[in-house]
Structures are given as C-alpha cells and as structure tokens.
C-alpha positions, 0 to 999 in steps of 0.5 A: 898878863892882864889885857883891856882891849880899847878902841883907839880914840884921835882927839882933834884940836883946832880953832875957827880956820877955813880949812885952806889954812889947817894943817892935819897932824898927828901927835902922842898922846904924851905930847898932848896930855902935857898941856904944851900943845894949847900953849903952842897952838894958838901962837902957831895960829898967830905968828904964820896963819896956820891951823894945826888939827891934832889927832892924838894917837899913840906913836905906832898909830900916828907913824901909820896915820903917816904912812898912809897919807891921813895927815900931813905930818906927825910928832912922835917919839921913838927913834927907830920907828921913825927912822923906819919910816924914813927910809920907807919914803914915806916922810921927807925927814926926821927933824928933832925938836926936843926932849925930856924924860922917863920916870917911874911912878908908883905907890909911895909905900913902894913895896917893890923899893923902887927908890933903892935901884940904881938903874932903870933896868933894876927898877923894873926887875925889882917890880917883877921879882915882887910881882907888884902891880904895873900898868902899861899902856900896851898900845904901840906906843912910843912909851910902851915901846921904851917900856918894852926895851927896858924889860928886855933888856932886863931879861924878862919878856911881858908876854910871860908876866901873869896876873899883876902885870894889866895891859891897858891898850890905851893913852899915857892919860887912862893908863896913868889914871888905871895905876893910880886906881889900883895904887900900881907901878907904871912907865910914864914920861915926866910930862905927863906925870908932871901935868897929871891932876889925879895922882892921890897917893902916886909919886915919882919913885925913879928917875934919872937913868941916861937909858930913860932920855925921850927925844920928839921929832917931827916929820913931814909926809912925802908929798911925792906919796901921797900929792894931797899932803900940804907940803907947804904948811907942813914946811912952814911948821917945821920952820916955826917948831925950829925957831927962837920963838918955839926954842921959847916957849918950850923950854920956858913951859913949867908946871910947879916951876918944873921945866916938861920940855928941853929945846934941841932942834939944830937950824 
C-alpha cells in the first residue's frame, strides 16, 4: 500500500467582522471543495449578522476540532463518528441538515469494468481483483471512512492492498487531482467530482448504490465543556441552516444543472 504522509492544512474563510460577531466552524473538506460554502457564507452574513470562520478539515479532524473546544461547532459527515461524539458530551446534538452521494470515478478506459457492477461492493472488488490503480484520501475522513466500509464489507481489508493501492493523507481536492494524475480509481463524494475542474479523461463509472447515500449534520459544542464556545451564534446558525431560506439555497445549487446537495433537516 502506497502512503504520502501530508501535514493537515485548515483553510479559514471569512469576511471584514469584529471578531464578537464570527463564529468558528469546522467543516469537510467535501462540503468545501463543492462551492456551497461561498454560496451560503455571505447569505449568513446578511440575513443574522454572523461571520462564519471555516476550518477545512476532514471528518476525523474536525470531530477532534470538536472535542476539544477549538471551535464552536462543526459540519460533517459520517454517522457513527458523530453520533460517538454526542454521547461523549461533548456537542449538544446532531441535527441533520442534507445530503447527497458517493460516486466512483476513474479512467474511461475503465480497465477494472467498473461500469459493468451492479453494486458498490462489486465495484470495489472488481478494482482489487484487477489491481488497478486507486487512490484514497486515507485521512480520517468521512469519505475514507465510507470508503473503508465498503472494502470490508467486500471482504478485503486496505491495510493488505500492495503497490496500486496509494494512500494520500490529504483533502477530497489533492486526492482527486492525485487519481487524475495517475488516471486511477477513487471514492469520492458527487459534489466534489461535480465541482472538479481537472477531471482530463476521468468520468463517473459508478453510482446509484442506496449503501452510497452521504448524509451532513451539524453539531454544536457543548458549551458546559467547554464555556468560551458561542452557544449563542452557534444556535443561531443551526436556526439559519434549518430554515426555508437555506432549504433554498441548497437544494437550488447546481453545477451543469445538477442538483450537489438535497435539503432534509426536520424543524
């Protein structure tokens, strides 16, 4: 198994804001890559006033971003990693607040047929039995997780994978300019793939597996861990992301008039 060891880099976004009115979150680097955020920042900004700082991590980062009271809530996607941190303390809640899907993509030569399974587990035993390139983010991350499970559960474990399986350590961003480079296999969520300029003679080979559904949620540090967290603005925003105003604007985002994000917070 090929490994890149890369130092994990947080990205922050903001706009001119005394820092009484900014609010620290962190996000996946999926939710970033997409483009939303700079859709949805600014319209935070001017409907309650508040300032959302973003630090771009992947899941398992920002789940520890969480814990330790670094920021004032986070967004992430993956399930049990989440629901882990809730019953720790260390959030108030988990709030569902939408969701796409996994894909994947790889060279369309497709030398694994790809195209030809009939579900993501095959797929992926397909791209072992051929030994075809794949690359994974291999950082913790919700995708790498997903990813994870779906070679277990096909009965094959990464740690055991030799030379064309390449661990990148890093953002759903390098990892899919990495494959691209080396016209490979990877697992990637739609967003991301959809938003992706460089995708040369990459295309989407696999989709549509219920096991591949990608739900994001938002939860809020407790502030009776740590009492400096903004439980207030973090309130605030999960009023905002809950809202008909945000039900709008995600689900009317489009690339090539391709929906990336679905709406499905319950109020």
């Amino acid at each position: 198994m090929k490994t890149f060891l890369c130092a994990v880099v947080m990205v922050m976004i903001m706009t001119t804001s005394s820092s009484a009115d900014q609010l620290r979150m962190a996000v996946t680097t999926s939710f970033h890559n997409s483009g939303l955020a700079s859709i949805l920042l600014p319209e935070i900004k001017k409907d309650i006033g508040l300032t959302i700082q973003l630090l771009v991590v992947g899941t398992g980062q920002a789940i520890k971003l969480g814990k330790a009271g670094d920021v004032d809530a986070i967004l992430v996607h993956s399930k049990s990693a989440e629901q882990a941190l809730v019953d720790s303390g260390y959030v108030l809640h988990r709030r569902e607040i939408m969701f796409n899907d996994f894909v994947i993509v790889g060279p369309s030569s497709d030398p694994a047929n790809v195209r030809k399974a009939s579900t993501a587990v095959e797929a992926m035993q397909a791209i072992a039995s051929a030994k075809s390139t794949f690359v994974s983010r291999g950082d913790d991350s919700g995708t790498h997780l997903k990813e994870r499970d779906i070679w277990i559960g096909a009965g094959l474990d990464p740690v055991n994978f030799e030379h064309w399986y390449w661990s990148v350590g890093a953002g759903m961003g390098v990892a899919l300019n990495t494959a691209t480079a080396q016209g490979a296999y990877i697992f990637t969520d739609r967003a991301s793939w959809l938003n992706f300029k460089n995708k040369a003679d990459q295309i989407l080979l696999f989709q549509g597996d219920p096991i591949l559904f990608n739900q994001y949620a938002y939860l809020p540090v407790n502030p009776s861990k740590h009492p400096h967290v903004k439980a207030n603005f973090s309130t605030n925003l999960e009023n905002w992301l809950t809202s008909k105003r945000a039900e709008a604007l995600i689900n009317g985002y489009k690339i090539n008039n391709e929906k990336l994000f679905f709406f499905n917070a319950k109020r």
